[in-house]
C-alpha positions, -999 to 999 in steps of 0.1 A, spaced: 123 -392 418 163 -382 406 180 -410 391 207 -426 413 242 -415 392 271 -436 390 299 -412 390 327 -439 392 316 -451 360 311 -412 345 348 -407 357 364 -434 347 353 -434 310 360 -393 310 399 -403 302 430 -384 310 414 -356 318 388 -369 345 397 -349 375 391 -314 360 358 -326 342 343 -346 368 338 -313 398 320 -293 372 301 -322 355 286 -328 391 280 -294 402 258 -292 371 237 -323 377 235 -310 417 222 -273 407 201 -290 380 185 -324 389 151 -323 368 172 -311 334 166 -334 307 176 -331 272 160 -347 242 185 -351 222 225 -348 223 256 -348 208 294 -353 224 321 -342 198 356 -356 201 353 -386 224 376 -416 212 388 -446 231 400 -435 262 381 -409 264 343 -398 267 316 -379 286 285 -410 271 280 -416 301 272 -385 320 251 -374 288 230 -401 290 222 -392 325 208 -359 310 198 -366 277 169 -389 262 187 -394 230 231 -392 225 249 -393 196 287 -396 199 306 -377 174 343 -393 176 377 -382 167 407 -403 153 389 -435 166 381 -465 157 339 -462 170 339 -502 172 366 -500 197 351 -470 214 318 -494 212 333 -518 229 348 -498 258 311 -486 268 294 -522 261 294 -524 294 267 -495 305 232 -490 289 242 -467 266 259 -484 236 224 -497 222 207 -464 224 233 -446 210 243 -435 172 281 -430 168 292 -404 138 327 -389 129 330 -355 145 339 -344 107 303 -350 95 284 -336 123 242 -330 110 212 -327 126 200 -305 157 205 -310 197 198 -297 227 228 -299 242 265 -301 223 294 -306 245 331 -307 235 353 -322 257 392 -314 252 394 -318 219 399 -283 203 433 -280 213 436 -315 198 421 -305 162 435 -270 160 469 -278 167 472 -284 130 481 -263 100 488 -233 121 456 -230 130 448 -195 151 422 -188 177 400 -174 147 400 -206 135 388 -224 167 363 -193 171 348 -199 134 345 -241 140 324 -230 172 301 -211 157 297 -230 127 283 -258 151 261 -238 175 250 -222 136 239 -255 121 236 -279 146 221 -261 181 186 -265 183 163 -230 186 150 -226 217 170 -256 231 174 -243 264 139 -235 267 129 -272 257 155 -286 279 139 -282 314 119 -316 322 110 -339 347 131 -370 354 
């Protein structure tokens, strides 16, 4: 049976930039409504801003890497849904462990807008992460039953 999602909940805790991230976000869950993760990991959410949520609809396991936060405020924001117990919070800065699924939501224009970063620099961050912290075979172990 597909769980029932509440997308006015996803969208509103997406943040500023809810209206371009919600249309894919559901097309995804349509064309895919068995996928399940195990485990996964959101880098750059803060305050005002993060997918939580919509992970959790996929994912058995989330941890929420966040960025220039305070995580007790960002807590606080999603005490409200049934993800804030089930969930491990880490600075996006200390990223470890392996996922299934990694998502980065608007924030590497935010972190690379520094120190003249290029798009070399933005290239080498992403492949440092899919490198050390993409499981093997994580799509393969990805495709489940709800």
């Amino acid at each position: 049976m597909e769980a029932i999602v509440n997308w006015k909940i996803i969208k509103k805790n997406i943040g500023w930039s809810k209206n371009t991230w919600c249309k894919p976000l559901q097309d995804l869950y349509k064309d895919n409504p068995n996928i399940i993760f195990n485990h996964s990991l959101e880098i750059g959410a803060n305050e005002v801003g993060t997918l939580a949520p919509f992970i959790k609809e996929l994912s058995n396991e989330v941890t929420i890497g966040y960025f220039q936060c305070d995580p007790t405020k960002l807590n606080n924001n999603l005490s409200h849904l049934n993800i804030v117990n089930e969930s491990k919070y880490i600075d996006m800065t200390d990223i470890n462990g392996k996922y299934d699924l990694i998502i980065a939501k608007s924030i590497l224009g935010g972190i690379f807008t520094y120190k003249n970063s290029t798009i070399n620099d933005v290239n080498e961050f992403i492949e440092c992460i899919l490198e050390k912290n993409i499981k093997q075979g994580g799509e393969a172990n990805a495709i489940g039953q709800r």
